[in-house]
C-alpha positions as CSV (number, residue, x, y, z in Angstrom):
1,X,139.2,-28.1,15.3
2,X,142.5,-27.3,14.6
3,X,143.1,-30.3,12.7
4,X,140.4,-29.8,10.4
5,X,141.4,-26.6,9.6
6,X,144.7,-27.5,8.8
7,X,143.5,-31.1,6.5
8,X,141.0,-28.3,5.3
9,X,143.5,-26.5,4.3
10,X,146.1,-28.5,2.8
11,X,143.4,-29.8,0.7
12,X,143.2,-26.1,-0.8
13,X,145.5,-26.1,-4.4
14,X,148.2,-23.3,-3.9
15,X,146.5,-20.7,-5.5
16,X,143.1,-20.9,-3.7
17,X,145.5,-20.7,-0.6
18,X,146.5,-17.6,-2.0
19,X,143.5,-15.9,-2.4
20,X,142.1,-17.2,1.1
21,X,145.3,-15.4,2.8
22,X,144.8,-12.9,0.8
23,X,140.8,-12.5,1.6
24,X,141.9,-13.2,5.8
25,X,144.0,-10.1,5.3
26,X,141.4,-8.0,3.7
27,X,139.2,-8.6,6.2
28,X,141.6,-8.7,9.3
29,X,142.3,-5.0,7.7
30,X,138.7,-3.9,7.5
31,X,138.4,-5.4,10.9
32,X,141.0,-3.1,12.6
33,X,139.6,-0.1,10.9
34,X,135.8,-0.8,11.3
35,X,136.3,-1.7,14.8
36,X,139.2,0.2,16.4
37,X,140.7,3.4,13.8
38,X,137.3,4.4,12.6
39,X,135.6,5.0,16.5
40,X,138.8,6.5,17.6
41,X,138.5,8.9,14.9
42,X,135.4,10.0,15.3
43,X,135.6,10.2,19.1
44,X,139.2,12.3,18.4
45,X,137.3,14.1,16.0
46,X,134.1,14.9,18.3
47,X,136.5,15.7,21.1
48,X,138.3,18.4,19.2
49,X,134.9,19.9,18.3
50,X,134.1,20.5,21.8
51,X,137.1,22.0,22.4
52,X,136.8,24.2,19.7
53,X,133.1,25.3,21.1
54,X,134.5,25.6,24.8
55,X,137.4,27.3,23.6
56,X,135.0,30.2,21.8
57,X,132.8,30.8,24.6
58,X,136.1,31.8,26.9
59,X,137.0,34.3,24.4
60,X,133.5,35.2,24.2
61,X,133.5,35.3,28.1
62,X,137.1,37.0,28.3
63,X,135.9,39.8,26.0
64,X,132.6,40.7,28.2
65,X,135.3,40.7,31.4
66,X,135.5,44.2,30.7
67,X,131.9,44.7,30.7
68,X,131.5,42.9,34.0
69,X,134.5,45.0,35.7
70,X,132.5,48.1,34.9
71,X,129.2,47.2,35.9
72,X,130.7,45.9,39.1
73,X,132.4,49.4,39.5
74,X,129.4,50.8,38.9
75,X,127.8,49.6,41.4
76,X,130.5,49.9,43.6
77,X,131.5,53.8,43.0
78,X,127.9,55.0,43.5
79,X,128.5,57.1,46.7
80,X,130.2,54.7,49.2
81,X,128.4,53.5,52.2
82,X,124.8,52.0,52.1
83,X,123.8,55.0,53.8
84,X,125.2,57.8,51.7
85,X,123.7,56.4,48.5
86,X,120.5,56.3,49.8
87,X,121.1,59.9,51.1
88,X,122.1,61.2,47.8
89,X,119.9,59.1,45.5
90,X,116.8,60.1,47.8
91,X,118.0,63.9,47.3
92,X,117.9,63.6,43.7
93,X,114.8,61.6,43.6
94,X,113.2,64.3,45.4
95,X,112.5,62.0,48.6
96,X,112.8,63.3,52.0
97,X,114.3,60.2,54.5
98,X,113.1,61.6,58.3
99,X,115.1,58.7,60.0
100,X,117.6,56.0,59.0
101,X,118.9,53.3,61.0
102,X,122.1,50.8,60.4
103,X,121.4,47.7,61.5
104,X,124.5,45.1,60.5
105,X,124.3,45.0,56.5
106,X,121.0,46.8,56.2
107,X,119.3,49.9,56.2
108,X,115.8,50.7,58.2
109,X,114.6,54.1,56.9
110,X,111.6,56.5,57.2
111,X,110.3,58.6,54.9
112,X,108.3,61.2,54.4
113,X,104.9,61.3,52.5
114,X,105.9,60.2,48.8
115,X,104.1,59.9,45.8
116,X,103.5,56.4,45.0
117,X,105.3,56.8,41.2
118,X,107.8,58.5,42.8
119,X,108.7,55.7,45.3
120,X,108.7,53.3,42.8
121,X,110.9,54.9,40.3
122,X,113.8,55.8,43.1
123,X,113.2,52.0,44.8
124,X,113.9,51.3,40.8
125,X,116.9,53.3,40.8
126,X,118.4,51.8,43.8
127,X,117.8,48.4,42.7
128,X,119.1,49.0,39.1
129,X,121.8,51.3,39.3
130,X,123.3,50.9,43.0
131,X,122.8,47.5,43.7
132,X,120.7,47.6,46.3
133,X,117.8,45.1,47.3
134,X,114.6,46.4,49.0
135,X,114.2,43.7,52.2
136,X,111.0,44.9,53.6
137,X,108.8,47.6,53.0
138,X,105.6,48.8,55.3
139,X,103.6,51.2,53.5
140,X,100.0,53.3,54.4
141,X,97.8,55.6,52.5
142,X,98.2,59.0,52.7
143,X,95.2,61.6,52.8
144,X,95.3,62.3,50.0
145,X,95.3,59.9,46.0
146,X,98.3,58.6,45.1
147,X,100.6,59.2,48.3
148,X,101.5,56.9,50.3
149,X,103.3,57.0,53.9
150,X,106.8,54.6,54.5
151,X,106.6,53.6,57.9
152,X,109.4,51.4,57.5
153,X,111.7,50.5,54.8
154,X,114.6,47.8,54.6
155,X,117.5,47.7,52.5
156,X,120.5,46.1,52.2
């Protein structure tokens, strides 16, 4: 194979060797670009898009840091123990809690005869603005419409 190459091309005149060495080098050329630069490119190219796209959603997450502080203070500064923000939310929800009981992490509480509305809005409340998640809840019907009894409530 070799060898007929090379009668191949010694048969060539001097200037069609020319132009075939020049033709080899043209496409040796588009070669390296069409197979190697022009993938590499694009890949560097796709590569530094992501990174542009990651690196906007960190400042986009570093600027709602703030916001996320402050909610989690919120939730934290609303009266201190589980107990005394149920205490004081029930007292400004106008709910009367006849017996509470700590039992590790949670809260089992009693209440008093509530309106239905009314429960809901404060069990609202607590979820909502102090963080805290209703477990269990065992309710009855009161005497009369709309008032329900809380025989027991967990919260933690």
């Amino acid at each position: 194979m070799k060898q007929q190459f090379l009668s191949w091309w010694t048969g060539l005149q001097q200037r069609e060797q020319r132009l075939v060495a020049g033709a080899a080098v043209v496409v040796v050329i588009g070669l390296f670009y069409w197979l190697l630069w022009q993938p590499l490119h694009q890949a560097k190219q796709t590569q530094q898009q992501k990174l542009q796209t990651a690196q906007r959603q960190l400042s986009q997450l570093q600027q709602l840091i703030p916001q996320l502080k402050a909610a989690g203070a919120a939730t934290a500064r609303s009266g201190g123990s589980l107990a005394q923000i149920i205490s004081n939310s029930a007292r400004s929800g106008g709910i009367k809690v006849s017996r509470m009981q700590p039992q590790n992490e949670q809260l089992t509480l009693v209440l008093e005869d509530v309106s239905f509305e009314q429960l809901l809005s404060w069990l609202h409340a607590l979820q909502y603005q102090h963080g805290i998640k209703l477990v269990n809840v065992d309710l009855a019907t009161a005497d009369k419409p709309g008032i329900v009894r809380v025989r027991r409530m967990v919260v933690e």
